[in-house]
N, C-alpha and C positions, 0 to 999 in steps of 0.2 A: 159284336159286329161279325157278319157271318163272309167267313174266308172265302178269300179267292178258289175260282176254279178254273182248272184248264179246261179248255172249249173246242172244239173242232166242227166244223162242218165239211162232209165228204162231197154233198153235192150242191149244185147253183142251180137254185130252185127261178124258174122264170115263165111266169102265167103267158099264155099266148096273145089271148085276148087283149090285153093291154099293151103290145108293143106291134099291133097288127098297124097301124097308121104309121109308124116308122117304116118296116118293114115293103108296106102299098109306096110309098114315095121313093125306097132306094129301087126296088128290083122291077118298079111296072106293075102290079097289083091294080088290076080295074079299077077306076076313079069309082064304079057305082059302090062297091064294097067297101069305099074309104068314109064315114060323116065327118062333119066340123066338130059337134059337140061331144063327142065319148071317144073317138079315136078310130071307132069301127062295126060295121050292124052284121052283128056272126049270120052264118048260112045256116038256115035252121034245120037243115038237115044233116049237119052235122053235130053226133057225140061231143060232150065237155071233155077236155084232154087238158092233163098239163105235160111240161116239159119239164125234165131232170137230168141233168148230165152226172157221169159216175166218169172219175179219169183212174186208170191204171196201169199196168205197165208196158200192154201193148198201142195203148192209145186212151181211144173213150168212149163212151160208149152214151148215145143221146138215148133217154128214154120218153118215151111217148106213153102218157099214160090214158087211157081210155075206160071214163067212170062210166058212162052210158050208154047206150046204145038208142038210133031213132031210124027211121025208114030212109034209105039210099043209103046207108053206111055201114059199115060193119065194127064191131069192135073185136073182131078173133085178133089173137096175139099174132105176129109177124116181126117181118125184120128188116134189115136193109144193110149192106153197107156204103150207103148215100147215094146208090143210084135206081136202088127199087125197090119191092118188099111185094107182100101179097096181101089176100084178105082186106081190099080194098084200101089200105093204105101203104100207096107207094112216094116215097117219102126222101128226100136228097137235101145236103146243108151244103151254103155256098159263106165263101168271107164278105160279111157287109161291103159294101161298096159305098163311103161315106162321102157324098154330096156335097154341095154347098149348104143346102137346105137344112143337112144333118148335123155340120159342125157344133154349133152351141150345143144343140144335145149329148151330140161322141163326145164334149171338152169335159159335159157335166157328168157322164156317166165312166168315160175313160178312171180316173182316179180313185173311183172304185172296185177298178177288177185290175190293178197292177199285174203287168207281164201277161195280160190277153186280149185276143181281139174280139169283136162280133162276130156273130155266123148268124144266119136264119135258113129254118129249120122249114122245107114248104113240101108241102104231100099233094097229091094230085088231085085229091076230092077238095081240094079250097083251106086245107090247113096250116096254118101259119104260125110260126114260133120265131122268137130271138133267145139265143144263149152266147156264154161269152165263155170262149177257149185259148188255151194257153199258145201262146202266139208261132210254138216250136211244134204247133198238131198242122198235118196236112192233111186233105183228103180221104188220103188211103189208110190214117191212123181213125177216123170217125166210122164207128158201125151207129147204126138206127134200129133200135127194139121200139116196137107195138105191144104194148102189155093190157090184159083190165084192169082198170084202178079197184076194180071189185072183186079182184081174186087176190090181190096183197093181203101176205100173209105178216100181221105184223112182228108174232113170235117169232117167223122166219127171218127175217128183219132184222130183228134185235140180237141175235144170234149170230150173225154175219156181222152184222156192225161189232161184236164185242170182239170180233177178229183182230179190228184194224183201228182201237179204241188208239189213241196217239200220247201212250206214257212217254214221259221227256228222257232224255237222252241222258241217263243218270252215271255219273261215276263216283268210284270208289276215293275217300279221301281217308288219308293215312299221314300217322304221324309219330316216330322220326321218316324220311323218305326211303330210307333203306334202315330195316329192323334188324335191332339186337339178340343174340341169344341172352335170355333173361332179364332184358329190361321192356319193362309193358309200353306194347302199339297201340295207340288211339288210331280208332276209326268211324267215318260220317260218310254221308251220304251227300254228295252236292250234285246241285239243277236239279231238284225234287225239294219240296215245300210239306209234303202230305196229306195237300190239297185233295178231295175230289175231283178224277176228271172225267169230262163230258163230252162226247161226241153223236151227232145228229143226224138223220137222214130223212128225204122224204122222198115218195114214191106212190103217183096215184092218188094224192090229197091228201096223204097218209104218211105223218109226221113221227118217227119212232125216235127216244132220246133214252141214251145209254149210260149209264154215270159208273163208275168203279171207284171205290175206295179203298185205303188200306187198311187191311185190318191188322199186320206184324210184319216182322225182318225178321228173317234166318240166316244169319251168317255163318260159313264156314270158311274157315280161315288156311286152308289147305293143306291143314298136317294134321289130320283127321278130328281137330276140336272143332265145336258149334256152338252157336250160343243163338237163344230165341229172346227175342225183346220188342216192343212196341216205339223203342223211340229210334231215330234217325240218326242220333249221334249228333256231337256235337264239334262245329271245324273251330281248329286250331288258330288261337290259342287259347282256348278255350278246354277246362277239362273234358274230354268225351264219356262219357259210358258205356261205348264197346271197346271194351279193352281185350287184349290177348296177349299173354306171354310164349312165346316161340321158346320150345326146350333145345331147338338145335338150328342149326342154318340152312338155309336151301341151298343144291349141291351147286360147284362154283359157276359161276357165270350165269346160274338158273335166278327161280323165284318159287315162290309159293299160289298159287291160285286162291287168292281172295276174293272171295263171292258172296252176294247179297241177296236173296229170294226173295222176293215181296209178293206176299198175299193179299189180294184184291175181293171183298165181295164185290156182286154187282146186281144191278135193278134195272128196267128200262118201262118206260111210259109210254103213252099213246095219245097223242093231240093235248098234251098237258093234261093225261088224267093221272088218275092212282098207280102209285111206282108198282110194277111185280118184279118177283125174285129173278135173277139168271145163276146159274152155277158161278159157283169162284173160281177165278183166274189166278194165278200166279208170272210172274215175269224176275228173271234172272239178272246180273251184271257183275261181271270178272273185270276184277284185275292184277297184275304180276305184282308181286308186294317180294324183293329177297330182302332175307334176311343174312348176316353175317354174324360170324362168332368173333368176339373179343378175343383179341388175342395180349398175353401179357410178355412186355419185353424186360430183360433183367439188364441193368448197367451198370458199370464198374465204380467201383469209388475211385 
């Protein structure tokens, strides 16, 4: 049975086209640009574009990805932050304004994007998008990039993505809780499985997928020993097989820096094709481990 993997998606991928009839009924959208049977009859002189939103730490950042180009429109790259842009796409996001007409659908679509609201994404040449942002973004936190979906580079892509790959929050487990001079520390690894994990992005119709695995653990143990091995260790009470015996004690009130290196190769793909290589990653995780020396007490008869 093939093991779990950790998964992440960085961005909320949202076709325009298909949420353009939404969009015509909250905000006034011409009734002639709304149909009954598909949702919406696009302006045929406008470019295919999708929408991709990318959130970081000063906000977020809406992308507009633009695969084509056709006569009245332009696809040159541009920007905005939501109140204009250049190169014929000037382009601003407002918070949906949900209707009566909308309820059933905000009720059905709410519960899948927990802790954000709608926004629609509307450009001046007749563009229309819906994305869904985290409820704590305001105005001044949203910029708008105009990109070509035909200049995404996807090695650039996967490169970037291997940045911000979401290894889980690992710590150190140790056992006795405060170590002995000469008698052997067992130590594991918990909230890591040594699962492959996967994170995703798309940009421009152009779907890049990043996977890292591990390939070994380097432990050093703080008082200049190491030891290289391939397993995780095993938690208590359980024997482990990273053991280490401490020759002396960490000085008082201190500890030792016990640390784990975990080496990662890594691959990324393109629209589900054939994985290619990336450089190897590595990622670290400390923790204060002291140790104490036994001390012997003599008693009187």
């Amino acid at each position: 049975m093939e093991s779990p993997r950790w998964h992440s998606t960085r961005r909320l991928i949202a076709p325009a086209v298909a949420l353009l009839l939404i969009a015509a009924t909250i905000v006034g959208l011409p009734p002639e640009l709304a149909r009954a049977d598909d949702g919406y009859d696009p302006n045929p002189d406008l470019p295919h574009a999708d929408i991709s939103v990318e959130s970081h730490g000063d906000g977020v950042t809406i992308y507009i990805a633009v695969s084509d180009s056709s006569p009245g429109s332009s696809g040159d790259s541009s920007s905005s932050d939501g109140v204009g842009g250049s190169g014929g796409w000037s382009c601003s996001a407002d918070v949906m304004n949900i209707g009566v007409g909308m309820r059933e659908w905000f009720e059905r679509e709410a519960p899948l994007h927990p802790g954000q609201a709608p926004w629609i994404v509307r450009c001046d040449n007749g563009f229309f998008g819906v994305v869904w942002l985290s409820t704590d973004v305001g105005p001044a936190d949203i910029q708008i990039v105009v990109v070509r979906g035909d200049a995404v580079d996807p090695a650039a892509m996967a490169a970037a993505l291997l940045d911000h790959v979401p290894v889980p929050d690992i710590t150190i487990g140790v056992n006795p809780a405060t170590g002995l001079v000469a008698v052997p520390s067992w130590f594991w690894i918990e909230g890591y499985d040594g699962s492959p994990i996967v994170a995703s992005d798309t940009l421009g119709g152009v779907t890049v997928e990043v996977e890292i695995t591990p390939t070994g653990y380097r432990w050093y143990f703080g008082d200049g020993a190491a030891l290289e091995t391939t397993s995780l260790g095993q938690p208590y009470p359980q024997p482990s097989d990273i053991r280490h015996t401490y020759e002396q004690s960490s000085s008082v009130g201190g500890s030792f820096a016990a640390t784990v290196e975990i080496a990662f190769s890594a691959r990324y793909r393109v629209d589900g094709g054939a994985w290619q290589p990336l450089d190897p990653i590595t990622r670290s995780f400390t923790a204060a481990y002291p140790v104490q020396q036994l001390q012997s007490i003599l008693t009187g008869q």
